[in-house]
C-alpha positions as CSV (number, residue, x, y, z in Angstrom):
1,X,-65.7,22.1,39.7
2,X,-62.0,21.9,40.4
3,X,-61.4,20.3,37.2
4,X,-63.5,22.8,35.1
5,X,-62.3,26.2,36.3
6,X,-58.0,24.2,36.2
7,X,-58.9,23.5,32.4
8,X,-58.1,26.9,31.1
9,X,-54.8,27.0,32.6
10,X,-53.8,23.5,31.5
11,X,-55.2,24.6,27.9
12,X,-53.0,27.6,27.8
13,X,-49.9,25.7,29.1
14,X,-50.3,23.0,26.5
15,X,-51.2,25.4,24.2
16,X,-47.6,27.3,25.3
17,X,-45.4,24.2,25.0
18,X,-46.6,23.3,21.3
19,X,-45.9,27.4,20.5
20,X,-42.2,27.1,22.3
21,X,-41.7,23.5,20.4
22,X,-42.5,24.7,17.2
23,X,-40.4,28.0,17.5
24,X,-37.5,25.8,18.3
25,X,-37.7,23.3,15.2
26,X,-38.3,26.1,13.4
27,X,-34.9,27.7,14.7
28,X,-32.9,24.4,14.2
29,X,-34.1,24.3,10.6
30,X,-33.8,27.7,9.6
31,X,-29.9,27.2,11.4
32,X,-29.5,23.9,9.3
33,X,-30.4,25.7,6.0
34,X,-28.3,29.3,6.6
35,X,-25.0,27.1,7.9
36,X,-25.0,23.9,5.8
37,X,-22.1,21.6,7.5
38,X,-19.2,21.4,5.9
39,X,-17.0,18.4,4.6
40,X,-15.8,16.7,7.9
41,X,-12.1,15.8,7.0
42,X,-11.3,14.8,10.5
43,X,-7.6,15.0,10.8
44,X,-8.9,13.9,14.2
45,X,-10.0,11.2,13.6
46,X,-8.3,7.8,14.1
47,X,-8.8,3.9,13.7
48,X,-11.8,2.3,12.5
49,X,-14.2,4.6,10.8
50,X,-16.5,2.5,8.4
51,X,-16.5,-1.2,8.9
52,X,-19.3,-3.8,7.2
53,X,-19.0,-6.7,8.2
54,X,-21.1,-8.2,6.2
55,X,-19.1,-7.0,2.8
56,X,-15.8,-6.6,4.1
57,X,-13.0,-9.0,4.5
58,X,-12.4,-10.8,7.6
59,X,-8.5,-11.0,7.2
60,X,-5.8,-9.1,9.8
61,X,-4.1,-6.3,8.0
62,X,-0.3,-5.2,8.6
63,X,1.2,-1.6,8.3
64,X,3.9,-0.1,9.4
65,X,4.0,4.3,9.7
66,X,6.7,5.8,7.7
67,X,8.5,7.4,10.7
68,X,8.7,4.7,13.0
69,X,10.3,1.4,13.7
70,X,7.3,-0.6,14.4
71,X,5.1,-2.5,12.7
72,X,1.4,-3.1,13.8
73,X,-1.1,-6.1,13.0
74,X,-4.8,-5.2,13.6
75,X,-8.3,-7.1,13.5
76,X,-11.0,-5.4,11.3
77,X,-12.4,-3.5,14.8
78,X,-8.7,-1.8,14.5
79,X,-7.5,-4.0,18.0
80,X,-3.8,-4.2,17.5
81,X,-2.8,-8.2,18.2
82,X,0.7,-7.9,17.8
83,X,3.4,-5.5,16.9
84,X,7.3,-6.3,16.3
85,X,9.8,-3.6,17.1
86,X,13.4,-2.7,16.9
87,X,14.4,0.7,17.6
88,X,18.0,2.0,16.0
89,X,17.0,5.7,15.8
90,X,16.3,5.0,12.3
91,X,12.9,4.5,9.8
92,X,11.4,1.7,8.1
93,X,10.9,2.0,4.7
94,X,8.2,-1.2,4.4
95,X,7.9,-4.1,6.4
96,X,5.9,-7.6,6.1
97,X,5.4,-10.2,7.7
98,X,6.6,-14.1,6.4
99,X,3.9,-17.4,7.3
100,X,5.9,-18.4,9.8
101,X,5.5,-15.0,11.7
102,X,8.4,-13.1,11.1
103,X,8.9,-9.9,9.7
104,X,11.0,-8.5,7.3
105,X,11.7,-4.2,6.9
106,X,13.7,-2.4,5.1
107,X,15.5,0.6,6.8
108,X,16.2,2.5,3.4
109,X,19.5,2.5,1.4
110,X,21.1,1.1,4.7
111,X,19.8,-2.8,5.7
112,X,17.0,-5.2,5.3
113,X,16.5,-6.8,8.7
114,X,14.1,-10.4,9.8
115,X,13.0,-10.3,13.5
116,X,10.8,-13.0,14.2
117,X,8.1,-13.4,16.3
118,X,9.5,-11.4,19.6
119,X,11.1,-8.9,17.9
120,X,14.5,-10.5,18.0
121,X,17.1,-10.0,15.1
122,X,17.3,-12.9,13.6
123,X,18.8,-11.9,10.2
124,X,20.3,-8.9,8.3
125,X,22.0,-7.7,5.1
126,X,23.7,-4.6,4.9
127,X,22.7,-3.5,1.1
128,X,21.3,0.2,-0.1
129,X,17.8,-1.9,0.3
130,X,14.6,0.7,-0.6
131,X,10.9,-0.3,-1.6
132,X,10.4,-3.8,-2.1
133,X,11.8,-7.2,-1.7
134,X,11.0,-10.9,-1.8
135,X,11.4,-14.0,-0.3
136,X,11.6,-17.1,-1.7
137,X,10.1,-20.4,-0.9
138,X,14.0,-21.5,-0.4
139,X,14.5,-18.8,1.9
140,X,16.6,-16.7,-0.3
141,X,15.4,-12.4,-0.5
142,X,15.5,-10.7,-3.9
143,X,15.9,-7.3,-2.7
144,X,15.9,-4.4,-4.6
145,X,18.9,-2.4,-4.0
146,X,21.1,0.8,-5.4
147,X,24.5,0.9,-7.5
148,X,26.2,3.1,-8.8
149,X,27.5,2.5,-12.1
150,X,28.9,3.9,-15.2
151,X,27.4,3.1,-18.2
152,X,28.4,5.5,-21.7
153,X,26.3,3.6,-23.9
154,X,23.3,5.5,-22.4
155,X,24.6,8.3,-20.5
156,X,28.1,9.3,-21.9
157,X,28.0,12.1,-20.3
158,X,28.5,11.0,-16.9
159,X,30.7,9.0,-14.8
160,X,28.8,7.7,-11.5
161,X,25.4,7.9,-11.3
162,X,22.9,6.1,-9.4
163,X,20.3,3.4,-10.5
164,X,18.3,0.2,-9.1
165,X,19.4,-3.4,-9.5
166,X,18.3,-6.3,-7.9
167,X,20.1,-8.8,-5.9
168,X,19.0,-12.4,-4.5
169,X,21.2,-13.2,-1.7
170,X,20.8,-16.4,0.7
171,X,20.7,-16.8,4.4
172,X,24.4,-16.7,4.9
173,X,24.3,-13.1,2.3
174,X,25.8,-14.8,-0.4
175,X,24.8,-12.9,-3.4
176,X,23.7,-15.8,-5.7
177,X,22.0,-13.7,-8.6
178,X,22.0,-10.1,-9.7
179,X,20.5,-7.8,-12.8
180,X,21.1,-4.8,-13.2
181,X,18.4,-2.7,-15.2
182,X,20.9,0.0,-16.7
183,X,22.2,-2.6,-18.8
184,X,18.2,-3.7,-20.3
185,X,16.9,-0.3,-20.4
186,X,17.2,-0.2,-24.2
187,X,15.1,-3.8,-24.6
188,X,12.1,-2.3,-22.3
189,X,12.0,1.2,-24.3
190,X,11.7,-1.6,-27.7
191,X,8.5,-2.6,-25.9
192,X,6.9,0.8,-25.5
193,X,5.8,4.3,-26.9
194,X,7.7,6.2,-24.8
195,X,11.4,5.1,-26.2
196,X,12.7,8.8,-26.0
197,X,11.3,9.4,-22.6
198,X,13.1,6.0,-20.8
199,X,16.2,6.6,-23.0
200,X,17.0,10.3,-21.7
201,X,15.5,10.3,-18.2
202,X,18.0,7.9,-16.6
203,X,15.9,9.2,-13.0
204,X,13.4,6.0,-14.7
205,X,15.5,3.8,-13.6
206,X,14.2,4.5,-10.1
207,X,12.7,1.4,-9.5
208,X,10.0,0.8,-6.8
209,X,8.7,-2.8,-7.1
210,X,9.8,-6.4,-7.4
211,X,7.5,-9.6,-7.9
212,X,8.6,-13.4,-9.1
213,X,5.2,-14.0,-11.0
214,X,3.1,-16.6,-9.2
215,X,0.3,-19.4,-11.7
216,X,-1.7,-17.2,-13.4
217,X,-4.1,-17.1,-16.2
218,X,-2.1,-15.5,-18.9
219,X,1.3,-17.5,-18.0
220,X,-0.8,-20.7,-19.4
221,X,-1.4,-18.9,-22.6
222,X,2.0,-16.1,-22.7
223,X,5.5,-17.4,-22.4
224,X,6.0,-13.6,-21.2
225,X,3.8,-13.9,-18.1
226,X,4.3,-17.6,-16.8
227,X,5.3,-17.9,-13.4
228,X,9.1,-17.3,-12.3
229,X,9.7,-13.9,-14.3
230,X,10.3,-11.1,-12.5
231,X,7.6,-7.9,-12.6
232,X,9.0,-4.9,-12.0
233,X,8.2,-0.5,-11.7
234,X,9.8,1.9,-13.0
235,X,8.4,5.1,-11.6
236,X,9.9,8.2,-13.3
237,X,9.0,6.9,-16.7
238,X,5.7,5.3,-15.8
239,X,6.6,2.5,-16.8
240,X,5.7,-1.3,-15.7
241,X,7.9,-4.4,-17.1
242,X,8.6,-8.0,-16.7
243,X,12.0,-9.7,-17.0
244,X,12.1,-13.1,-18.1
245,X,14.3,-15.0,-15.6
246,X,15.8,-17.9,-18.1
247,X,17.1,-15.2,-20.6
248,X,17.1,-12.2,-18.5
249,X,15.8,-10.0,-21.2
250,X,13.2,-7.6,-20.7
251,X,9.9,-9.4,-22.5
252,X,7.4,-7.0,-21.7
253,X,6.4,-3.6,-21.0
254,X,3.8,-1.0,-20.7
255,X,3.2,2.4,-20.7
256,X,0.1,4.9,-21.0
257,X,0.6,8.8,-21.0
258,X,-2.0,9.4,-18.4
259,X,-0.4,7.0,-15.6
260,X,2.6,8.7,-13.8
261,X,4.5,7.6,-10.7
262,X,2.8,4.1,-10.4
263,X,3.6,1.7,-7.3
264,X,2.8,-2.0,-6.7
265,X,2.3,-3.9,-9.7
266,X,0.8,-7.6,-8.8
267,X,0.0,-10.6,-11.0
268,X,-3.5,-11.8,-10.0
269,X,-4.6,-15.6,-10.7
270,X,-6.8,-14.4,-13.4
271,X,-3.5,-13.4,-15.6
272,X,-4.6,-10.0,-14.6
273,X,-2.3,-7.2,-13.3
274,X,-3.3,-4.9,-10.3
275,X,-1.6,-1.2,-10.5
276,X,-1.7,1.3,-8.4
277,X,-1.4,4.7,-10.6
278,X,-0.5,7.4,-8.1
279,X,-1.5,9.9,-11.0
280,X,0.7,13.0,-10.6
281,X,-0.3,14.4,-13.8
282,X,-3.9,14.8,-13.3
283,X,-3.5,15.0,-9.1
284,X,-5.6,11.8,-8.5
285,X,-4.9,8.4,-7.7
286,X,-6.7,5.1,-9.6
287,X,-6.3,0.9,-9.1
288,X,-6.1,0.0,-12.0
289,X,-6.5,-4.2,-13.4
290,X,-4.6,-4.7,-16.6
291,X,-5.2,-7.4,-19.0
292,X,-1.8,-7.6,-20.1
293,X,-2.5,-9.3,-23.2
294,X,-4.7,-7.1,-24.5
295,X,-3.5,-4.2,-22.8
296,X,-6.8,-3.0,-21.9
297,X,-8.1,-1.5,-18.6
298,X,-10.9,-4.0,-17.9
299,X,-11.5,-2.6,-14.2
300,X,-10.3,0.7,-12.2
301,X,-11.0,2.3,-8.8
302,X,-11.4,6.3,-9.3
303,X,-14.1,8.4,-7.0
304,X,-15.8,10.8,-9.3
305,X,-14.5,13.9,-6.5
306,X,-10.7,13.6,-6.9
307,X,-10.5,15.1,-3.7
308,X,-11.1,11.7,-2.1
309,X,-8.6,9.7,-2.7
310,X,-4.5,11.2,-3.9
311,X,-1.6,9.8,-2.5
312,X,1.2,11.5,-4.9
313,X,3.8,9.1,-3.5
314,X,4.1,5.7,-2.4
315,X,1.0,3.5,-2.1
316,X,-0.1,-0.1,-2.3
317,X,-3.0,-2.5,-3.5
318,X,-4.0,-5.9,-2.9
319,X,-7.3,-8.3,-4.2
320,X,-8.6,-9.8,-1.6
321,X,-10.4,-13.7,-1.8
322,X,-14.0,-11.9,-1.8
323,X,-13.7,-9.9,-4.7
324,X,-12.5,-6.6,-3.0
325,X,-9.7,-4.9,-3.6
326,X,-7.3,-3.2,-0.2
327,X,-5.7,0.0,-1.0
328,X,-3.4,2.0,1.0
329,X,-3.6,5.6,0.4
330,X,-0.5,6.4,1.8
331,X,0.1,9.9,1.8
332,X,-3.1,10.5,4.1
333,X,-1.9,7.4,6.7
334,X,-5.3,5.9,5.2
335,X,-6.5,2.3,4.6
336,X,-9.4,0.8,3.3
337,X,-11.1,-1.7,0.9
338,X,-13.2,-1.1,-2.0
339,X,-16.0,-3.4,-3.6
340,X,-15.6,-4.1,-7.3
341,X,-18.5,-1.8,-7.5
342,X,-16.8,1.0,-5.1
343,X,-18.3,1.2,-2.3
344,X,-15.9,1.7,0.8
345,X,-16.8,-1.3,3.1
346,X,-13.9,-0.7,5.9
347,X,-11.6,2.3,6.6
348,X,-8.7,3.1,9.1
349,X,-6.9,5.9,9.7
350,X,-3.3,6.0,11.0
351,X,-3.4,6.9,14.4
352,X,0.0,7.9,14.3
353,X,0.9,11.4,14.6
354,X,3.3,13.7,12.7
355,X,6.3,13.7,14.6
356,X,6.6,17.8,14.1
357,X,3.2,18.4,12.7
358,X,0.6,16.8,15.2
359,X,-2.4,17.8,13.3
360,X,-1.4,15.5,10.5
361,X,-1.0,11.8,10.5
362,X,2.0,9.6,9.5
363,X,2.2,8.6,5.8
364,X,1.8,4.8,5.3
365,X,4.0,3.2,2.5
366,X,2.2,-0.2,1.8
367,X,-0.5,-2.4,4.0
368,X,-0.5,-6.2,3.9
369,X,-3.7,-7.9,4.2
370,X,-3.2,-11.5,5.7
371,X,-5.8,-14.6,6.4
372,X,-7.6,-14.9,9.8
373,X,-6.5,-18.9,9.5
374,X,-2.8,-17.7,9.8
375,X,-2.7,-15.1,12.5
376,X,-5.6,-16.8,14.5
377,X,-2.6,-20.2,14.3
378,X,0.5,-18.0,14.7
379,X,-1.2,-15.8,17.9
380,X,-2.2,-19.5,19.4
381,X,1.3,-20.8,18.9
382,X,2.2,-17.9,21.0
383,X,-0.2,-17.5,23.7
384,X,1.0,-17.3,27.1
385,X,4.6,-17.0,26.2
386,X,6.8,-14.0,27.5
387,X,8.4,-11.3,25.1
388,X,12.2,-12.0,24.7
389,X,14.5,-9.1,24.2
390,X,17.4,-10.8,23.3
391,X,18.9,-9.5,20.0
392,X,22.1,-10.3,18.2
393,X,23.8,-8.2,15.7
């Protein structure tokens, strides 16, 4: 009897919760469908955002924000392991680290500095350094630096202005070697369609990149490409070019109307060349890999939504042992690496803040992706040991 004349009740409270469930997802829907949510940019955001490991490489990566004097190395999770640091009240313009753990930076149009694995000052040269350099095997650094020159064969108008050269100087900063692109500029506009545009807009000779070509692919088959030439950007007049480094004569060169402001050109081991096309013209960024035989596009990076990936200045781009390719979308303060099908397998965003603007993060100007072998070796090498703050100048 007590559980026949209860029954009602329980029927009607049942019957109660299934009406007040059913309003509810009813509510959330109809809320879902009138407010759609709206691209997330997340200026919030910071550090690891996607990661797969199971497509992604397994490597340390090295950046360095473009208002600060520190350099950071991070696993794929984002941990930093180590940072180096030298604080003059000044900026570095890039920074990377050598095999034997130390790093080099540029502070730009002043020094290039070598600190090694404490931070200690271990080398500098007081040159106009800006953008890139490179060490040698022999422990010599081409550095790309600034002159200023007159030159009336192509700019009789003027007296002084300034242009890029490069310089290799030694451990003791004896310069050993120098070439000075205002006096080849006429042999790399022989090699392109844009002779009129390298000729007048002496701003081209802004230069932004230095490489000595490593083996590759189209060195075995192209005089123009063998290892030990010299590739080289010049950004103003979108324009890539390599300098052969027996004759010092510019042997090749390449140009497309659509690329403008290009960083980072790298020789891969297939004789291919990797490009990062900032893309001012059209407002969106591309990777480009050149055949540079052929001249032909044979692979690029470009999201359909342009939106998605523009860095109008500065950037970088490295292929990676698995196939993937590691891009630096500088602008933004973001990292990440690309399948050669697209797909983002791991992100990072800078979590360094705008100095005067702390809504935005701190531009990037390259990353450097380095093998787990070689950090795992250098951060057991130094285990244990205590941080020495002992610097010469």
């Amino acid at each position: 009897m007590r559980t026949r004349s209860n029954l009602p009740k329980t029927m009607a409270m049942w019957a109660a919760c299934v009406l007040l469930t059913f309003w509810v997802l009813c509510g959330v829907a109809a809320a879902a469908e009138e407010k759609p949510a709206a691209p997330d940019k997340a200026p919030h955001l910071a550090g690891v955002t996607i990661l797969n490991r199971y497509k992604c490489d397994d490597g340390y990566r090295l950046y360095s924000s473009r208002m600060t004097e520190v350099a950071h190395l991070i696993d794929i999770d984002g941990r930093q392991v180590h940072q180096w640091a030298y604080p003059q009240g000044k900026s570095w313009h890039y920074a990377e680290m050598l095999p034997n753990g130390y790093l080099l930076a540029i502070v730009k149009d002043e020094e290039i500095i070598e600190l090694d694995w404490y931070s200690n000052l271990v080398w500098k040269a007081d040159t106009r350094a800006h953008h890139d350099f490179y060490r040698r095997p022999n422990g010599n650094t081409i550095v790309l630096s600034k002159e200023t020159v007159t030159n009336k064969e192509i700019r009789p108008d003027q007296e002084d202005w300034t242009c890029s050269y490069f310089v290799e100087l030694t451990p003791k900063n004896q310069v050993i070697w120098e070439w000075h692109l205002h006096e080849h500029v006429k042999e790399m506009a022989e090699l392109v369609s844009s002779q009129a545009d390298i000729l007048k807009d002496f701003a081209g000779l802004h230069t932004n990149s230095v490489e000595i070509l490593p083996e590759n692919a189209s060195g075995k088959k192209d005089r123009r490409f063998r290892a030990g030439n010299l590739l080289f950007s010049c950004k103003k007049v979108n324009t890539i070019g390599i300098m052969d480094r027996k004759t010092e004569k510019v042997v090749w060169a390449w140009y497309v109307a659509d690329m403008s402001a290009q960083h980072m050109p790298t020789m891969l081991e297939n004789g291919h060349i990797l490009l990062y096309d900032n893309g001012q013209k059209l407002e969106q960024t591309r990777i480009i890999e050149l055949d540079p035989i052929t001249k032909a596009i044979v692979w690029e990076y470009q999201p359909e939504d342009k939106d998605t990936f523009y860095s109008r200045t500065r950037g970088s781009n490295q292929r990676l042992p698995n196939g993937n390719t590691f891009i630096a979308e500088s602008d933004s303060g973001r990292l990440f690496e690309v399948t050669p099908d697209g797909e983002i397998v791991w992100e990072f965003l800078n979590p360094n803040r705008h100095p005067s603007r702390s809504q935005e993060r701190q531009p990037l100007y390259r990353a450097v992706r380095y093998p787990r072998d070689l950090v795992d070796r250098l951060l057991a090498k130094h285990a244990g040991t205590r941080t020495r703050t002992r610097r010469t100048r």
